[in-house]
py3Dmol code that shows the C-alpha trace and the ligand (Angstrom):
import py3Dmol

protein = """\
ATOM      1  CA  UNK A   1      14.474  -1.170  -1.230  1.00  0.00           C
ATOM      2  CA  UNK A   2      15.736   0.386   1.987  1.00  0.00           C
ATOM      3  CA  UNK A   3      14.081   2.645   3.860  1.00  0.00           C
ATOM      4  CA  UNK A   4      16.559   5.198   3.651  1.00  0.00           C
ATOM      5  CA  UNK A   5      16.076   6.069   0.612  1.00  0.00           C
ATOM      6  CA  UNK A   6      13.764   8.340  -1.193  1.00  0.00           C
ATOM      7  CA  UNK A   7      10.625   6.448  -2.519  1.00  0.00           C
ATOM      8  CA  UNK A   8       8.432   7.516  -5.427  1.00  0.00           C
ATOM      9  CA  UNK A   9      10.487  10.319  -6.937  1.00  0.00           C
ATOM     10  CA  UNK A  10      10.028   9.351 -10.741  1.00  0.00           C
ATOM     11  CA  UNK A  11      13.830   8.711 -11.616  1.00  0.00           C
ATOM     12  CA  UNK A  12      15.124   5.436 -12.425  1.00  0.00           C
ATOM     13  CA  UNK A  13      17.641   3.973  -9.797  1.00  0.00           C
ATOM     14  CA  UNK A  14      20.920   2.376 -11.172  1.00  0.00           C
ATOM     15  CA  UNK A  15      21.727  -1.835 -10.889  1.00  0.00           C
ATOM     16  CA  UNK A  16      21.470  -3.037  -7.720  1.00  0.00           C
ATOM     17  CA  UNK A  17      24.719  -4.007  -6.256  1.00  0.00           C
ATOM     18  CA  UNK A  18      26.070  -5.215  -2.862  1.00  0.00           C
ATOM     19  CA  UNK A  19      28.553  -3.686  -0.593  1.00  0.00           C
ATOM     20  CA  UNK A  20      30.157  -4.639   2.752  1.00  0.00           C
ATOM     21  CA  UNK A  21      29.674  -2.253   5.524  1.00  0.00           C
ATOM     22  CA  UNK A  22      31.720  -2.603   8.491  1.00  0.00           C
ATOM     23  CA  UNK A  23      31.421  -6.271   7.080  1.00  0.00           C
ATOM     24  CA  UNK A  24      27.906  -6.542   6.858  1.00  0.00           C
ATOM     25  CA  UNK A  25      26.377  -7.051   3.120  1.00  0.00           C
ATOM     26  CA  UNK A  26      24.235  -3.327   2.262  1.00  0.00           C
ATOM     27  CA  UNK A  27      21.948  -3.197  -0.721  1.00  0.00           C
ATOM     28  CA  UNK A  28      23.801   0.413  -3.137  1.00  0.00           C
ATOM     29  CA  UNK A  29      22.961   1.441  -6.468  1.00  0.00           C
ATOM     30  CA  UNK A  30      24.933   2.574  -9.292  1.00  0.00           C
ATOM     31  CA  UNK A  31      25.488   6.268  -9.117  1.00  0.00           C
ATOM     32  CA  UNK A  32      24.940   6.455  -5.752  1.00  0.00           C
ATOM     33  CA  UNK A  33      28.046   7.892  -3.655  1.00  0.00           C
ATOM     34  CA  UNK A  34      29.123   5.549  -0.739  1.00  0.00           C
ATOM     35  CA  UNK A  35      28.094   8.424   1.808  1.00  0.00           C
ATOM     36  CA  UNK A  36      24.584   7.979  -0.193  1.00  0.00           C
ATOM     37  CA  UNK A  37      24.587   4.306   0.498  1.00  0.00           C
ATOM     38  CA  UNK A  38      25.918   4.426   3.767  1.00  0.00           C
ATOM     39  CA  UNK A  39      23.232   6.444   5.347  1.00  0.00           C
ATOM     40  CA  UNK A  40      20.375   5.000   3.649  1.00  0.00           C
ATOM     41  CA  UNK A  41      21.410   1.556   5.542  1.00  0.00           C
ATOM     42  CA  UNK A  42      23.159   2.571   8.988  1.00  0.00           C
ATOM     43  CA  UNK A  43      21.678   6.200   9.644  1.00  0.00           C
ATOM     44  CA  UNK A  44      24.319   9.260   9.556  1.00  0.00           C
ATOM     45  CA  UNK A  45      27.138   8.839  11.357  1.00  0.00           C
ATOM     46  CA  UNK A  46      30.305   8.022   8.838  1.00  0.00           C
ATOM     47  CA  UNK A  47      33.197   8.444  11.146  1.00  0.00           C
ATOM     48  CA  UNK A  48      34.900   9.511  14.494  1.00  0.00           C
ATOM     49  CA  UNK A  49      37.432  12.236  15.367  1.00  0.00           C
ATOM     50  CA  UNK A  50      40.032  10.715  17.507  1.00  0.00           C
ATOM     51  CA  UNK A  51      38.128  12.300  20.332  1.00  0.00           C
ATOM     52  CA  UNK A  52      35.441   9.925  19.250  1.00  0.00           C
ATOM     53  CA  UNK A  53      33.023  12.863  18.436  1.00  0.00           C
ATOM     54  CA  UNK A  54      30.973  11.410  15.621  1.00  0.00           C
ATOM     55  CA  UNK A  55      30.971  12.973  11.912  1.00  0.00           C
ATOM     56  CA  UNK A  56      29.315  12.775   9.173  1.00  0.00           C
ATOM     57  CA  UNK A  57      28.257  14.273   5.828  1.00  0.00           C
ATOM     58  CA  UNK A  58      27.999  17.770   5.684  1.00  0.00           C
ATOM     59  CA  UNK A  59      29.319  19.551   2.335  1.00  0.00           C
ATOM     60  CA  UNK A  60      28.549  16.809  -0.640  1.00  0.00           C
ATOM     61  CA  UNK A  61      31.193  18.270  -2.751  1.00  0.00           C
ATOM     62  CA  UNK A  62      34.603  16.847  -1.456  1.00  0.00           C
ATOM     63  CA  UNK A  63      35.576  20.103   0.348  1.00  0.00           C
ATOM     64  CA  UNK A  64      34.984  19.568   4.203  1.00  0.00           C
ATOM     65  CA  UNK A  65      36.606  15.623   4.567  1.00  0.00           C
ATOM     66  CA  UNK A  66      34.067  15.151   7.074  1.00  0.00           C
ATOM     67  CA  UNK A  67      32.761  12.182   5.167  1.00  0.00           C
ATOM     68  CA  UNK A  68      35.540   9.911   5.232  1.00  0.00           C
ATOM     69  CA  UNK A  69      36.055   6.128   5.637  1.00  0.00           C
ATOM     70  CA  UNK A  70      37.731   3.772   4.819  1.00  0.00           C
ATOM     71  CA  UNK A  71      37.162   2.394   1.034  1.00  0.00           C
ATOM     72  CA  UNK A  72      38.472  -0.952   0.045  1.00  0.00           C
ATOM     73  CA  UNK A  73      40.943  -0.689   2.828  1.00  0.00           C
ATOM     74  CA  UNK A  74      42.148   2.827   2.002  1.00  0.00           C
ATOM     75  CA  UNK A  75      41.296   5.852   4.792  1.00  0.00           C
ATOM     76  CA  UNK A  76      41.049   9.484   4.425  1.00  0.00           C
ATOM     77  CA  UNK A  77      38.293   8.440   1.492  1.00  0.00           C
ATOM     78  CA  UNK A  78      35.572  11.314   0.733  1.00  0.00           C
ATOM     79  CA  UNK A  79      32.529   8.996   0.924  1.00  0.00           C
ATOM     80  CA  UNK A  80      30.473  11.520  -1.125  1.00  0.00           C
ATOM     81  CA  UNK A  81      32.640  12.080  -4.092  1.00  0.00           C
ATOM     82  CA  UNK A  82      33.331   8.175  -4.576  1.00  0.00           C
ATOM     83  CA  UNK A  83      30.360   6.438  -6.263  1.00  0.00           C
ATOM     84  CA  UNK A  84      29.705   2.543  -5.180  1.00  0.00           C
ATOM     85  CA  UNK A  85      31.293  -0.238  -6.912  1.00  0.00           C
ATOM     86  CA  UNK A  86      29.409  -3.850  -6.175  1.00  0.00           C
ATOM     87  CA  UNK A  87      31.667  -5.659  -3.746  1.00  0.00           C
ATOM     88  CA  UNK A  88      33.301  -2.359  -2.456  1.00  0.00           C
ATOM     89  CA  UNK A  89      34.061  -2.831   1.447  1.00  0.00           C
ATOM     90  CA  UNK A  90      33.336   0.381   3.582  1.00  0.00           C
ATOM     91  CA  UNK A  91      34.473   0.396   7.155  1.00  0.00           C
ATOM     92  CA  UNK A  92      33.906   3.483   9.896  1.00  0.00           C
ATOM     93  CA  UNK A  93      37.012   5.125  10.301  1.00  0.00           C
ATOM     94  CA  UNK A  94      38.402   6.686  13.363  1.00  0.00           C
ATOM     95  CA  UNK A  95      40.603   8.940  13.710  1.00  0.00           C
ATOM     96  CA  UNK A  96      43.470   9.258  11.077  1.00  0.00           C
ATOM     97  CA  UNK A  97      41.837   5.759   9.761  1.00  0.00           C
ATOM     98  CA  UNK A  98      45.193   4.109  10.999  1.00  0.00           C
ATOM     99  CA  UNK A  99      44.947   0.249  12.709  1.00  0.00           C
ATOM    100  CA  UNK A 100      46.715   2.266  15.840  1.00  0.00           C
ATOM    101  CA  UNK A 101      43.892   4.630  15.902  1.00  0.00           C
ATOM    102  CA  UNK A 102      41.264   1.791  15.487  1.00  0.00           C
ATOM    103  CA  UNK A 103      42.748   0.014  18.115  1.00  0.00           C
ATOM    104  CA  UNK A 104      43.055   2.980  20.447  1.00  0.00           C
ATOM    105  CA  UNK A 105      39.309   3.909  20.007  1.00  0.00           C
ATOM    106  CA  UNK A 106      37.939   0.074  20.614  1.00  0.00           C
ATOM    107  CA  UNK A 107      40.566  -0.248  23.733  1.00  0.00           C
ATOM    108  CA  UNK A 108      42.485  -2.989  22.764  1.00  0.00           C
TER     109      UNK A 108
END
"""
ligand_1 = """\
4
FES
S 30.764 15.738 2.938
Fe 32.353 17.202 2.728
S 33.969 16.135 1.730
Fe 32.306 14.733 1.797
"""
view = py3Dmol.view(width=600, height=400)
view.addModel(protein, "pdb")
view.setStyle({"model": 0}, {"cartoon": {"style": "trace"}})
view.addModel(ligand_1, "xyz")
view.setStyle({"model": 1}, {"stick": {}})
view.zoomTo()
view.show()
Protein backbone atom coordinates (compact mmCIF):
# COMPACT_ATOMS: atom_id res chain seq x y z
CA UNK A 1 0.00 0.00 0.00
CA UNK A 2 1.26 3.51 -0.67
CA UNK A 3 2.32 5.70 1.66
CA UNK A 4 -0.07 8.24 0.92
CA UNK A 5 -2.66 6.83 2.16
CA UNK A 6 -4.20 6.54 5.52
CA UNK A 7 -3.05 3.31 7.36
CA UNK A 8 -4.94 1.53 10.14
CA UNK A 9 -8.28 3.30 10.05
CA UNK A 10 -10.60 0.13 10.42
CA UNK A 11 -12.53 0.44 6.98
CA UNK A 12 -12.13 -1.94 4.29
CA UNK A 13 -10.42 -0.50 1.07
CA UNK A 14 -12.07 -1.36 -2.36
CA UNK A 15 -10.17 -3.90 -5.25
CA UNK A 16 -7.03 -2.90 -6.06
CA UNK A 17 -6.75 -1.58 -9.50
CA UNK A 18 -4.08 0.11 -11.70
CA UNK A 19 -4.05 3.44 -13.29
CA UNK A 20 -1.64 5.36 -15.57
CA UNK A 21 -0.42 8.59 -14.28
CA UNK A 22 1.23 10.87 -16.57
CA UNK A 23 1.99 7.29 -18.03
CA UNK A 24 3.38 5.75 -15.17
CA UNK A 25 1.33 2.57 -13.67
CA UNK A 26 -0.23 3.96 -9.82
CA UNK A 27 -1.69 1.44 -7.44
CA UNK A 28 -6.04 3.16 -6.83
CA UNK A 29 -8.79 1.56 -5.16
CA UNK A 30 -12.33 1.32 -5.89
CA UNK A 31 -14.17 4.24 -4.46
CA UNK A 32 -11.42 6.25 -4.33
CA UNK A 33 -11.73 9.62 -6.48
CA UNK A 34 -8.78 10.11 -8.98
CA UNK A 35 -7.74 13.37 -6.94
CA UNK A 36 -7.66 10.62 -3.95
CA UNK A 37 -5.38 8.43 -5.94
CA UNK A 38 -3.43 10.98 -7.42
CA UNK A 39 -2.06 12.46 -4.30
CA UNK A 40 -1.53 9.41 -2.42
CA UNK A 41 1.16 8.47 -5.32
CA UNK A 42 2.65 11.91 -6.71
CA UNK A 43 2.04 14.38 -3.66
CA UNK A 44 -0.56 17.41 -4.30
CA UNK A 45 -0.10 19.19 -7.13
CA UNK A 46 -2.97 18.15 -9.91
CA UNK A 47 -2.55 20.86 -12.43
CA UNK A 48 -1.14 24.26 -13.74
CA UNK A 49 -2.79 27.60 -14.58
CA UNK A 50 -1.45 28.72 -17.84
CA UNK A 51 0.77 30.93 -15.77
CA UNK A 52 2.15 27.65 -14.59
CA UNK A 53 1.11 28.41 -10.92
CA UNK A 54 0.44 24.95 -9.58
CA UNK A 55 -3.20 23.79 -8.30
CA UNK A 56 -4.56 21.40 -6.65
CA UNK A 57 -7.45 20.05 -4.56
CA UNK A 58 -9.12 22.36 -2.51
CA UNK A 59 -13.12 22.03 -2.28
CA UNK A 60 -13.82 17.99 -2.67
CA UNK A 61 -17.24 18.64 -3.88
CA UNK A 62 -16.94 19.60 -7.67
CA UNK A 63 -17.48 23.35 -7.03
CA UNK A 64 -13.98 25.13 -7.30
CA UNK A 65 -12.48 23.11 -10.76
CA UNK A 66 -9.27 23.43 -9.18
CA UNK A 67 -8.81 19.70 -9.37
CA UNK A 68 -8.81 19.08 -12.90
CA UNK A 69 -6.91 16.82 -15.35
CA UNK A 70 -7.11 15.22 -17.88
CA UNK A 71 -9.18 11.72 -17.63
CA UNK A 72 -8.89 9.18 -20.35
CA UNK A 73 -7.86 11.93 -22.66
CA UNK A 74 -10.66 14.33 -21.75
CA UNK A 75 -9.58 17.90 -19.82
CA UNK A 76 -11.49 20.18 -17.68
CA UNK A 77 -12.15 16.69 -15.52
CA UNK A 78 -13.00 17.33 -11.63
CA UNK A 79 -10.51 14.76 -10.28
CA UNK A 80 -12.47 14.59 -6.98
CA UNK A 81 -15.93 13.91 -8.14
CA UNK A 82 -14.74 11.08 -10.69
CA UNK A 83 -14.02 7.79 -8.86
CA UNK A 84 -11.05 5.45 -10.46
CA UNK A 85 -11.73 2.96 -13.03
CA UNK A 86 -8.67 0.19 -13.40
CA UNK A 87 -6.84 1.17 -16.55
CA UNK A 88 -8.07 4.87 -16.39
CA UNK A 89 -5.11 7.19 -17.77
CA UNK A 90 -4.68 10.53 -15.76
CA UNK A 91 -2.36 13.13 -17.17
CA UNK A 92 -1.46 16.81 -15.44
CA UNK A 93 -3.19 19.29 -17.27
CA UNK A 94 -2.11 22.76 -18.02
CA UNK A 95 -3.80 25.33 -18.76
CA UNK A 96 -7.18 24.93 -20.69
CA UNK A 97 -5.88 21.07 -20.95
CA UNK A 98 -5.50 21.81 -24.80
CA UNK A 99 -2.23 20.02 -26.81
CA UNK A 100 -1.47 23.99 -27.66
CA UNK A 101 -1.39 24.74 -24.06
CA UNK A 102 0.71 21.56 -23.25
CA UNK A 103 2.99 22.42 -25.76
CA UNK A 104 3.28 26.06 -24.78
CA UNK A 105 4.02 25.17 -21.07
CA UNK A 106 6.88 22.34 -21.98
CA UNK A 107 8.39 24.92 -24.76
CA UNK A 108 8.15 23.04 -27.68
S1 LIG B 1 -11.42 20.18 -5.55
FE1 LIG B 1 -12.93 21.64 -6.11
S2 LIG B 1 -13.86 20.82 -7.91
FE2 LIG B 1 -12.46 19.30 -7.23
Amino acid sequence: MSSGRVAGHGLERGRRVEILIDGEPAEAYEGESVAAAVMAGRGLGLRQTGDADPRGYYCGMGVCFDCVMVVDGVPQTRTCVTWVRDGMTVEHQVGSGTAADAEAAHGH
